[in-house]
C-alpha positions in Angstrom: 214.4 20.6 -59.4 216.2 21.6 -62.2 214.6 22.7 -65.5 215.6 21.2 -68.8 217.8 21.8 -71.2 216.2 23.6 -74.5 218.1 23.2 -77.4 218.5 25.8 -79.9 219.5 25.5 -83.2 223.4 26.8 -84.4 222.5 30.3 -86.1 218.7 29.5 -85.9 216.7 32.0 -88.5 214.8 35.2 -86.9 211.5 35.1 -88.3 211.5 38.2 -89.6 214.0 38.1 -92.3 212.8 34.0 -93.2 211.0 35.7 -96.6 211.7 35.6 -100.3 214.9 37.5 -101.2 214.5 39.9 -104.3 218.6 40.8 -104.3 219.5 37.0 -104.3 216.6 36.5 -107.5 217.7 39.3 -109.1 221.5 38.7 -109.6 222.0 34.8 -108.4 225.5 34.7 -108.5 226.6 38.0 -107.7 224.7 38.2 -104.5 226.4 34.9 -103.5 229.4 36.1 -103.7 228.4 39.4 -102.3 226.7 37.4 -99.5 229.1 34.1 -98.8 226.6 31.8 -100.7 228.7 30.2 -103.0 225.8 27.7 -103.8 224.6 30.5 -105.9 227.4 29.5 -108.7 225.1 26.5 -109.4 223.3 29.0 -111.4 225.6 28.7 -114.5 224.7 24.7 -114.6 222.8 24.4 -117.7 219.0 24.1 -117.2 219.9 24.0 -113.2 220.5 27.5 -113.6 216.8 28.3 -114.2 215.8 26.3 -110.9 218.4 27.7 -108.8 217.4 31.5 -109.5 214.2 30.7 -107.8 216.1 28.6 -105.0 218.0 31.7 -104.3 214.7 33.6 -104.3 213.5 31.5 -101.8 216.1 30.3 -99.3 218.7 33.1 -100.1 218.0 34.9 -96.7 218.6 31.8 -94.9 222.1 31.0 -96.4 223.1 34.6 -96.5 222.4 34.6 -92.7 224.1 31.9 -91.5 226.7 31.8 -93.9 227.8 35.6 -92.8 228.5 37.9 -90.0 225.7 40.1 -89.6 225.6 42.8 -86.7 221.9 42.8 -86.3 218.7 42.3 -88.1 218.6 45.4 -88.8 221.9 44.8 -90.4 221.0 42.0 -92.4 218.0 43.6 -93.5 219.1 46.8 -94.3 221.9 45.3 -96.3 219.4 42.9 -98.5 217.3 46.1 -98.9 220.4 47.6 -101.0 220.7 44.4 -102.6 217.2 44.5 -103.8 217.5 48.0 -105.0 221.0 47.0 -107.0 218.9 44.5 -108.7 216.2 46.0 -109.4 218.2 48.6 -111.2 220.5 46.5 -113.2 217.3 44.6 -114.5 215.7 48.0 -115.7 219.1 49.7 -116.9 219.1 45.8 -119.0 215.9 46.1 -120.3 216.1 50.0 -121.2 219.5 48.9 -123.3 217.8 46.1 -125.1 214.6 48.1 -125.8 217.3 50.6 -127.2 218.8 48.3 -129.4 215.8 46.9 -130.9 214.1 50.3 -131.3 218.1 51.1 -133.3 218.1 48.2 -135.5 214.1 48.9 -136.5 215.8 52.5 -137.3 218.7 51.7 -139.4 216.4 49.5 -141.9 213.7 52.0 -141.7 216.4 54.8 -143.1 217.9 52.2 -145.0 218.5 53.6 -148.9 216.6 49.8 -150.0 213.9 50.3 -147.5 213.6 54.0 -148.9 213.7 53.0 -152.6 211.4 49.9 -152.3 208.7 51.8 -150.5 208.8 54.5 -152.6 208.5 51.9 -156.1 205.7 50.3 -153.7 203.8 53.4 -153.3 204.1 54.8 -157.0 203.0 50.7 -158.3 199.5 50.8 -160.2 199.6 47.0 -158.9 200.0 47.8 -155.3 197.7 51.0 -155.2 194.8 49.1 -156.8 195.1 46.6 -153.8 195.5 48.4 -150.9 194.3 51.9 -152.1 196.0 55.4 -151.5 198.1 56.9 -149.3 200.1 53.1 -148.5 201.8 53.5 -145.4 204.8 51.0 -144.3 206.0 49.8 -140.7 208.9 49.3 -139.2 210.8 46.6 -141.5 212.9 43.2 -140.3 215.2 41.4 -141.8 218.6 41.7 -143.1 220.9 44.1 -143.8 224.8 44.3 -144.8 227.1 46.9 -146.5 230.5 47.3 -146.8 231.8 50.4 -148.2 230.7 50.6 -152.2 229.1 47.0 -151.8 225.6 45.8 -149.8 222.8 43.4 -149.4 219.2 43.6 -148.2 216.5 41.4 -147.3 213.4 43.0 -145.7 210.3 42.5 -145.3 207.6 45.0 -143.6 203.5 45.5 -143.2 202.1 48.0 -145.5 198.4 48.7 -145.7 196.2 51.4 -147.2 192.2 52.6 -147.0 191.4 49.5 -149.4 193.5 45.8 -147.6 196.9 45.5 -145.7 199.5 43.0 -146.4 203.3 42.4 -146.5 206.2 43.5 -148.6 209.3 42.2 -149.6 212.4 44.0 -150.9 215.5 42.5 -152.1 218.4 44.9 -153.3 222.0 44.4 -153.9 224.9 47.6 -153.5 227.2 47.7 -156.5 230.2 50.7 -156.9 227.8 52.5 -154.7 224.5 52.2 -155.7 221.4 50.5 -154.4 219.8 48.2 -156.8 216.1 46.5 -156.3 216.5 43.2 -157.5 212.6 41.9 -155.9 209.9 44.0 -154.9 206.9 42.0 -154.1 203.5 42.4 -151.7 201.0 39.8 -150.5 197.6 40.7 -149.1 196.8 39.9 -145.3 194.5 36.3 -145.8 195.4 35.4 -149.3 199.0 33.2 -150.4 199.2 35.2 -153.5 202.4 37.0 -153.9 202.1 39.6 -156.3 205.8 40.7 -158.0 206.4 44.2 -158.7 209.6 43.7 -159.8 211.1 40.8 -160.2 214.0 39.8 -162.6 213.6 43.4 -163.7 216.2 45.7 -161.3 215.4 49.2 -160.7 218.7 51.8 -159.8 218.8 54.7 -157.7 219.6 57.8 -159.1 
């Protein structure tokens, strides 16, 4: 009596390496190439894109195994591993240069000449000492910021607060043949709409 025929499925999974796959999540495209998954590519479809990453996550190994000549498990596995790794490294080198940038841009307004001069007109105001009290200090600013050569603008706006109340200042100053000039200087008080104008259609020049 003969026994019957099992069938097995064309480059059937091992179960060991059927898990979620952190190089394919990490850098969707470039592991499918990396990995003969050219599926992967789907990830620069608009809105698809944000699917597939997790698609890849999920059924990378899968595709990467039967879609490529692997020596072993240990192979495969060893090779995802690295994949992993390169990931994982090119997500944290990302986010270290974006931090970087951020904390750069908060540093070039913060040493800014308009930042500079409006905090220092801020600090010496009778108005602005009365409200929030002595010593004010000032945070990192946002806004805008433009210069070319002898010529500049400024918009920025950053939290100030002292013993008394905190608020908000604004700063508005204009670069002409080289100097800095304050067109607005203005604060408001955390919980109140009230804008009070230090200077304002009045312009204050650096020396």
């Amino acid at each position: 009596m003969s026994s019957p025929d099992i069938a097995v499925e064309p480059q059937s999974i091992p179960p060991e390496i059927d898990r979620w796959n952190w190089g394919a999540f990490l850098l969707s495209w470039i592991w499918g190439i990396g990995n003969g998954t050219p599926i992967a590519l789907l990830t620069f479809v608009p809105l698809v894109g944000l699917v597939m990453v997790f698609v890849l996550g999920a059924k990378g190994s899968r595709w990467a195994w039967r879609n490529k000549r692997w020596d072993s498990v240990e192979h495969f596995k060893r090779v995802q591993r690295q994949w992993a790794i390169a990931g994982l490294i090119v997500w944290i080198g990302g986010a270290a240069v974006f931090v970087a940038a951020f904390t750069g841009a908060f540093a070039v307004l913060k040493h800014s000449e308009a930042y500079q001069m409006g905090f220092a007109q801020l600090q010496s105001s009778p108005a602005a000492t009365a409200a929030l009290g002595t010593p004010i200090t000032g945070g990192n600013p946002t806004g805008a910021l433009s210069t070319d050569n002898t010529s500049g603008k400024a918009s920025l706006t950053f939290p100030v607060s002292g013993p008394k109340a905190s608020g908000t200042a604004f700063v508005e100053a204009i670069k002409k043949d080289g100097v800095w000039t304050i067109t607005r200087l203005a604060f408001k008080l955390n919980g109140s709409d009230n804008v009070i104008d230090i200077i304002g259609g009045a312009h204050s020049s650096s020396t």
